[in-house]
N, C-alpha and C positions, 0 to 999 in steps of 0.2 A: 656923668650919667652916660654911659656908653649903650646903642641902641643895636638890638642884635634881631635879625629874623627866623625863624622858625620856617620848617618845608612847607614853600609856598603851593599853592590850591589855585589850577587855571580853569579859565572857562574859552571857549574859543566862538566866534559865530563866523561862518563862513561864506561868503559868494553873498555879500552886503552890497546891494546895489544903490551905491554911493562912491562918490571920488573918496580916496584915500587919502588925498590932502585936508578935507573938509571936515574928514573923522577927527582927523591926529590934531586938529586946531581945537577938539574937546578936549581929546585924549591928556592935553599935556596940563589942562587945567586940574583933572583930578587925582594924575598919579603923584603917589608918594601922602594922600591925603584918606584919614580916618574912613569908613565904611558910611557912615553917616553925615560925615561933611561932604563927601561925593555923591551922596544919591541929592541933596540939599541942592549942592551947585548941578546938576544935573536935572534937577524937577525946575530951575527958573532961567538954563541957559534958552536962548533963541532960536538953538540950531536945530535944523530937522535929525542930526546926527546923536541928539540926546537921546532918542528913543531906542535905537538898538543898541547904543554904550549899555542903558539903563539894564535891558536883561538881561545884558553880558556879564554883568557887573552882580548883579541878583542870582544871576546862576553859579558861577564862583563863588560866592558867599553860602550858598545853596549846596554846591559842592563839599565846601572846606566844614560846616556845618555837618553836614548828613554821613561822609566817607573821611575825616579826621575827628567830629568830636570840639569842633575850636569856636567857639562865642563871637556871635557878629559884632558884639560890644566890643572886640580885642581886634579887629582887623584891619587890618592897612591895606589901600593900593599899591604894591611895591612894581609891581609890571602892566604898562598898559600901551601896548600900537597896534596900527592898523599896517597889514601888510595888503600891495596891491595884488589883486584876483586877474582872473581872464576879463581883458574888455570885450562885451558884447559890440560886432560889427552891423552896423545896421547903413543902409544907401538911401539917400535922400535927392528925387530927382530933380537935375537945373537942366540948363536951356541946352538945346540942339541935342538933346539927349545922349547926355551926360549922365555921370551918376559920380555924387559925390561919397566918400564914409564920413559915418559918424560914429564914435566910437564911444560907450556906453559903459564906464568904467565900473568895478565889482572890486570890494577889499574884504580881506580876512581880518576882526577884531579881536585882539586876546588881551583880557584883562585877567593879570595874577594876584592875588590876594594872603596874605601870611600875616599872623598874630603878631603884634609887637609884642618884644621882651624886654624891659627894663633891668638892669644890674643895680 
C-alpha cells in the first residue's frame, strides 16, 4: 500500500506569544496524524499551547475545505512547527538601580494539511 499526498493546504498564525519550544512539544504529537485524532489529542493535552495549535489546525482544514473542495474526513497532518518570532524586550528593575531584560518570546505556527491517497 503505497501512501501518496495530494497539494497540501496551510494555515499560518503568527506573533504567538508563547516559547516556540513549548509549541513544538505539541507540535510533534499531532503531525503526520488524521484531522480528527489531532483535534482529539489536542482537546485533552495540558498545555496552554493546545489552544492556538487548535485554530491553526481548524483554519487549514477550513482552507483546504472552502479553496480546494477536499473532505475533512480525508485529511492528514503532513506539516506542523512553530518557527521563533521577535522577542518582546521588557526591563525589570533590581537593586542600585539596575535594569535587567526580560525577554518575551513570540513564534509563528504553520500547520499543513493534504488528503491521503491510497493506491
Amino acid at each position: 500500500m503505497a501512501v501518496e499526498t495530494q497539494e497540501e493546504v496551510k494555515a499560518i498564525a503568527r506573533y504567538i506569544r508563547m516559547s516556540p519550544f513549548k509549541v513544538r512539544r505539541v507540535l510533534d504529537q499531532i503531525r503526520g496524524r488524521s484531522y480528527r485524532e489531532a483535534l482529539i489529542i489536542l482537546e485533552f493535552m495540558p498545555y496552554r499551547a493546545c489552544e492556538p495549535i487548535t485554530k491553526v489546525l481548524r483554519s487549514a482544514v477550513a482552507n483546504a475545505e472552502h479553496n480546494n473542495g477536499y473532505d475533512p474526513r480525508d485529511l492528514v497532518v503532513t506539516q506542523a512547527y512553530a518557527d521563533q518570532g521577535p522577542k518582546l524586550r521588557r526591563f525589570r528593575a533590581r537593586a542600585q538601580g539596575r535594569a535587567y531584560q526580560i525577554h518575551k518570546p513570540t513564534c509563528h505556527i504553520t500547520v499543513a494539511v493534504a488528503p491521503l491517497l491510497e493506491e
